[in-house]
C-alpha positions in Angstrom: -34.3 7.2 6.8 -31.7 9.9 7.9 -31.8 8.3 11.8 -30.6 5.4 9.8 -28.1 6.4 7.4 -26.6 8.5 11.0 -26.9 5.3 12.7 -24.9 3.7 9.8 -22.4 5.9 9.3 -21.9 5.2 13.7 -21.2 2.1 13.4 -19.0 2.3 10.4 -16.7 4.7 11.7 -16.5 2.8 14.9 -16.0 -0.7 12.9 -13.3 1.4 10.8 -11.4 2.6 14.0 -11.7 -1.1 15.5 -10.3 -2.5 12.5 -7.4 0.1 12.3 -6.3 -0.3 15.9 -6.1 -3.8 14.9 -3.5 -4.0 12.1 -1.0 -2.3 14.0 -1.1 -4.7 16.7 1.2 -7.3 15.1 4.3 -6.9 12.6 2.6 -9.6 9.9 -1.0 -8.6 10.4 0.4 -4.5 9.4 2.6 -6.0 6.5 -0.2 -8.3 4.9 -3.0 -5.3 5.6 -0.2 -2.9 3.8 0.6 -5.2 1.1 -3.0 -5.3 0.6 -4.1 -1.7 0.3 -1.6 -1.3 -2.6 -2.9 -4.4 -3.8 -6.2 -2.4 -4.0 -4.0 0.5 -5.7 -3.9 3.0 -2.5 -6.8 5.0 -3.8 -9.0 4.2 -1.0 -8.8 5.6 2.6 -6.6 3.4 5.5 -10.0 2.9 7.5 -11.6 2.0 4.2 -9.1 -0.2 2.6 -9.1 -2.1 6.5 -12.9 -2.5 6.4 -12.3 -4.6 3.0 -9.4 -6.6 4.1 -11.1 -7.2 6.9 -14.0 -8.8 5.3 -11.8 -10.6 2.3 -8.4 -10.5 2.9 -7.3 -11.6 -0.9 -9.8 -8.7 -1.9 -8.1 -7.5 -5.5 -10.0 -4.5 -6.9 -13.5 -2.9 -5.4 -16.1 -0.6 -7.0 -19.2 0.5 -6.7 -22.3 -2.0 -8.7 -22.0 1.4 -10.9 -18.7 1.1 -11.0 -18.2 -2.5 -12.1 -20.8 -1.8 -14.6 -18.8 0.9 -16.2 -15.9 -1.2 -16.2 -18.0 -4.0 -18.0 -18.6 -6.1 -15.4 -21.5 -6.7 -13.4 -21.9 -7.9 -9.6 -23.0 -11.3 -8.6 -26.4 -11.3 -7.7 -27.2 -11.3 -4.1 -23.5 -10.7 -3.5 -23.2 -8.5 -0.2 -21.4 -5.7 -0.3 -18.7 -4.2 1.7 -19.7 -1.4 3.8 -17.2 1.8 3.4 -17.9 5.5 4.7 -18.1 7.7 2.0 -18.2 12.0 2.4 -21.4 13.2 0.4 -22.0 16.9 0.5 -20.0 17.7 4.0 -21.8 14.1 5.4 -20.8 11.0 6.1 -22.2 8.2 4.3 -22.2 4.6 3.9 -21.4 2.9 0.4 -21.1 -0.7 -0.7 -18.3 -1.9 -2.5 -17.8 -5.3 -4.8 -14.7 -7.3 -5.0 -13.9 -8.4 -8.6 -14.3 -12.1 -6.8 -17.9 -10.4 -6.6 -18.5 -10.0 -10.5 -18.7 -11.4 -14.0 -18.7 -10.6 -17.0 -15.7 -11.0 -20.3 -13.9 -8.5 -19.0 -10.8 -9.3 -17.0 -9.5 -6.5 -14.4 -5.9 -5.8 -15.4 -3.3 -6.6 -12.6 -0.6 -4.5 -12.2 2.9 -5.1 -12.5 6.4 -4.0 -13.9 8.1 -6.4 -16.5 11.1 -7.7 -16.0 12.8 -6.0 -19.0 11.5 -2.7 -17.3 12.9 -2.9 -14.1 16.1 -1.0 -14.8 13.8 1.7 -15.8 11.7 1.6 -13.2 14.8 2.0 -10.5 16.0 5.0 -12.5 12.6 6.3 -12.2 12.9 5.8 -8.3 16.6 7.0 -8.3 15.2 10.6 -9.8 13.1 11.1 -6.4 15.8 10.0 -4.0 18.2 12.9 -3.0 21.3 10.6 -2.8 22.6 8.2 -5.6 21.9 4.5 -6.7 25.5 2.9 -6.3 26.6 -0.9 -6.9 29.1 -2.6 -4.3 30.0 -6.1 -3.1 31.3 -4.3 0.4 29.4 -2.2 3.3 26.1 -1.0 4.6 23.2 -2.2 2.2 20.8 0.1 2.0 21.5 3.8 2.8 24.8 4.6 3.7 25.3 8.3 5.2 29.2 8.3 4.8 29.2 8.0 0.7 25.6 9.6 0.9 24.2 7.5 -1.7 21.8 4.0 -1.3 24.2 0.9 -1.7 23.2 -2.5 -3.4 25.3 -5.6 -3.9 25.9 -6.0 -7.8 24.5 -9.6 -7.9 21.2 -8.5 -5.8 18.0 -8.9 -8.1 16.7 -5.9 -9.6 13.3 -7.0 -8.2 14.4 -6.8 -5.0 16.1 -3.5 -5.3 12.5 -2.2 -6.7 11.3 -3.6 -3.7 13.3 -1.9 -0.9 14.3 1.5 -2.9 11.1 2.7 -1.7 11.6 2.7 2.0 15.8 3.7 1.5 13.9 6.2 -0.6 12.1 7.4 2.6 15.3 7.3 5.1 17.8 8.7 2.6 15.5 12.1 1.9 14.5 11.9 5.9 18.4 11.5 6.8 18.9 14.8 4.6 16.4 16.9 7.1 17.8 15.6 10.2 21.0 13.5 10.1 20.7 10.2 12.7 17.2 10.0 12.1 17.7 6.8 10.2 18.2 4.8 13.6 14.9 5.7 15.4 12.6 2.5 15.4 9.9 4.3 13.9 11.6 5.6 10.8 12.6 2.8 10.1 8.8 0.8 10.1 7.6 3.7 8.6 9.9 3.4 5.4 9.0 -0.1 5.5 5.8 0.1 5.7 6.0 2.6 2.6 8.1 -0.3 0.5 5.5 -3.3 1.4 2.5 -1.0 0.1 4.5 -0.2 -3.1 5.4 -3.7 -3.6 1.5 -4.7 -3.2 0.6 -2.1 -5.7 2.7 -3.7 -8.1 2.5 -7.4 -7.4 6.0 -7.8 -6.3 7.2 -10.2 -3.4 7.7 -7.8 -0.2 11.0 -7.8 1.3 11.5 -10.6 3.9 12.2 -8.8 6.7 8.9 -6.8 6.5 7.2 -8.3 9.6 9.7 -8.2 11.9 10.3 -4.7 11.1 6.9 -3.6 11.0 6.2 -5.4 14.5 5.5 -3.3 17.3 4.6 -0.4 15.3 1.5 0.2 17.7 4.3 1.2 20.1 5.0 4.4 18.3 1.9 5.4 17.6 -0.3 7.4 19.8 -3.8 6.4 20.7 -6.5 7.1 18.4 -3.9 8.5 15.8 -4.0 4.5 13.9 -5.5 6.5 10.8 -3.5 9.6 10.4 -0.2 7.4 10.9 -1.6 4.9 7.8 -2.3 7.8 5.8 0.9 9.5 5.6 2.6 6.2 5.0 -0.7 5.8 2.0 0.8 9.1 0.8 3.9 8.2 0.5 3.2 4.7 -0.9 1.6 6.8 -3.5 3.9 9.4 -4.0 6.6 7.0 -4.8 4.6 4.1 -6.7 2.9 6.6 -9.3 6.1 7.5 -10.7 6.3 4.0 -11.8 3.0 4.0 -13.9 4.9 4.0 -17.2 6.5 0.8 -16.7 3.7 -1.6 -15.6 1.7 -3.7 -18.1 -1.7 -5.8 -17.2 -0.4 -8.9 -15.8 -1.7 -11.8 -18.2 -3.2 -13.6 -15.5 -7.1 -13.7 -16.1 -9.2 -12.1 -13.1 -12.7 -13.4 -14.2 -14.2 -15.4 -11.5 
């Protein structure tokens, strides 16, 4: 039995790395694999959160069978569950997982999201972590602009759009603040991108539109066998940034009993 679980926990780590060194590949396959880790709400691990996607790439919520049932839901049976590694004790392990897609019961799992009336409060939220100023103009740079030291947005731009890129201006304004230029380098900028599509997934808005093109290449920048400890800071982040936004999300009203 504990030749097995070793033999398990082999080939999960190695399926984990496989997947990871995947994803960065190709700028959409990185933004849709972002998009849906926050999706998942970023509490899982980057190699864990890929084994899931992997399997079911519109994956909404996992948990344990003893999970779900605590929740109030129970898993389909003979549903197959998703293998993830799991630390036990100083050991690796390997756990199953459920998709909500995976259960029933008259519970609904809440979906995340910030109300449109809230959105104004949610960017001031955002505003508090950034180290420059939120300002309003029809003219110049959109985005962070290091001569009035302060994140620019065109008046008539929708505030759900401005929740969706603050995150990653977010990133660049505080890095620009450390070391002035830094803005420009290639991976900077996918990283802070990369931070703003997870946010966005997290909170079920649309991603911004350049996110794949950005995000393309990002394999470039990123050493060899270091897939996982790139993903995680950007996870961080990603989290860092979205759980100040807690306060101003409802359940979305959109039922997820399957």
């Amino acid at each position: 039995e504990i030749c097995a679980c070793l033999v398990g926990s082999e080939m999960c780590i190695r399926d984990r790395k496989s997947a990871l060194q995947e994803v960065v590949q190709d700028g959409q396959r990185l933004a849709d694999y972002l998009y849906g880790r926050g999706r998942l709400g970023s509490h899982i691990t980057s190699g864990n959160a890929a084994l899931v996607l992997q399997t079911l790439p519109q994956a909404w919520a996992v948990l344990t069978a003893k999970g779900w049932d605590q929740f109030g839901r129970r898993v389909n049976k003979g549903a197959k569950g998703i293998p993830q590694l799991v630390r036990v004790n100083g050991y690796y392990n390997v756990n199953s997982i459920f998709d909500v897609s995976m259960t029933y019961g008259n519970k609904p799992y809440p979906i995340l999201e910030i109300k449109p009336e809230l959105m104004d409060k949610a960017i001031k939220e955002l505003e508090r972590l950034s180290p420059v100023n939120i300002v309003y103009q029809n003219e110049g740079v959109v985005g962070y602009d290091a001569e009035q030291r302060a994140l620019v947005f065109p008046p008539a731009m929708l505030k759900q759009e401005v929740l969706a890129r603050l995150p990653a201006e977010i990133v660049i304004a505080t890095a620009e603040q450390c070391e002035p230029g830094i803005a420009q380098e290639p991976y900077m900028r996918k990283t802070a991108m990369a931070v703003s599509v997870e946010f966005c997934g997290r909170f079920a808005l649309p991603m911004p539109d350049t996110a794949a093109a950005v995000l393309d290449r990002m394999s470039d920048h990123i050493p060899p066998g270091e897939e996982r400890k790139a993903l995680e800071e950007i996870r961080e982040m990603a989290v860092t940034i979205g759980d100040t936004c807690l306060l101003y999300t409802s359940p979305s009203p959109r039922d997820m009993r399957r």
